[in-house]
C-alpha angles and dihedrals in degrees: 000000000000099000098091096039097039103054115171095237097044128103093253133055150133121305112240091221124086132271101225121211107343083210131038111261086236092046125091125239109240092206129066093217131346131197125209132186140164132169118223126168096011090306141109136215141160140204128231126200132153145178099263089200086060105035134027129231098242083056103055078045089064098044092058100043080060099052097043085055094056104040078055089056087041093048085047090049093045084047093054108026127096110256118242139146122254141185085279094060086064101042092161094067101061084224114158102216093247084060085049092051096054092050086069085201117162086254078178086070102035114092096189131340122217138200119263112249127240089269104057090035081060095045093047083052103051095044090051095051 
């Protein structure tokens, strides 16, 4: 997500030319298909490429037809849906959102939530021996 590093005003930003291939025409593509996305002034967009000998056109069609059908249904559901935080918002401590729910923290308040180091894992042992 560009949006927080690329500011207008700031002293870096996207060139207006174009890239060109990203890939020499006589060179092989290592991937079957990538995928490629960004957002940038509060868009998003994505890049599609593929092998041609190893997928046809009308099949990456159909993949991103697909995915264009569920992140719809995911942009509906964020747009309706209570927000909340969740065991993905604090990737670094390993928590399962039922372990996260048993904990009844403000997760309004908390901005991350690490794992406790060897040190306090020993001290938390030990105090509770």
């Amino acid at each position: 997500q560009f949006d927080q590093s690329l500011r207008p005003e700031g002293r870096f930003g996207f060139a207006g030319e174009a890239k060109g291939d990203s890939l020499s025409p006589e060179g092989r593509n290592p991937y079957v298909l990538n995928l490629n996305g960004m957002v940038s002034d509060g868009r998003l967009s994505l890049s599609w490429t593929y092998m041609p000998g190893a997928l046809s056109r009308q099949t990456v069609e159909r993949l991103v037809a697909g995915f264009k059908d569920r992140l719809a249904l995911l942009i509906d559901h964020s747009l309706k849906a209570e927000p909340r935080r969740t065991a993905s918002d604090f990737v670094l401590s390993d928590l399962r959102q039922p372990e996260l729910e048993r904990l009844s923290l403000p997760l309004a308040d908390v901005e991350d939530i690490y794992p406790a180091t060897d040190l306090q894992q020993g001290l938390l042992f030990h105090g509770m021996l």
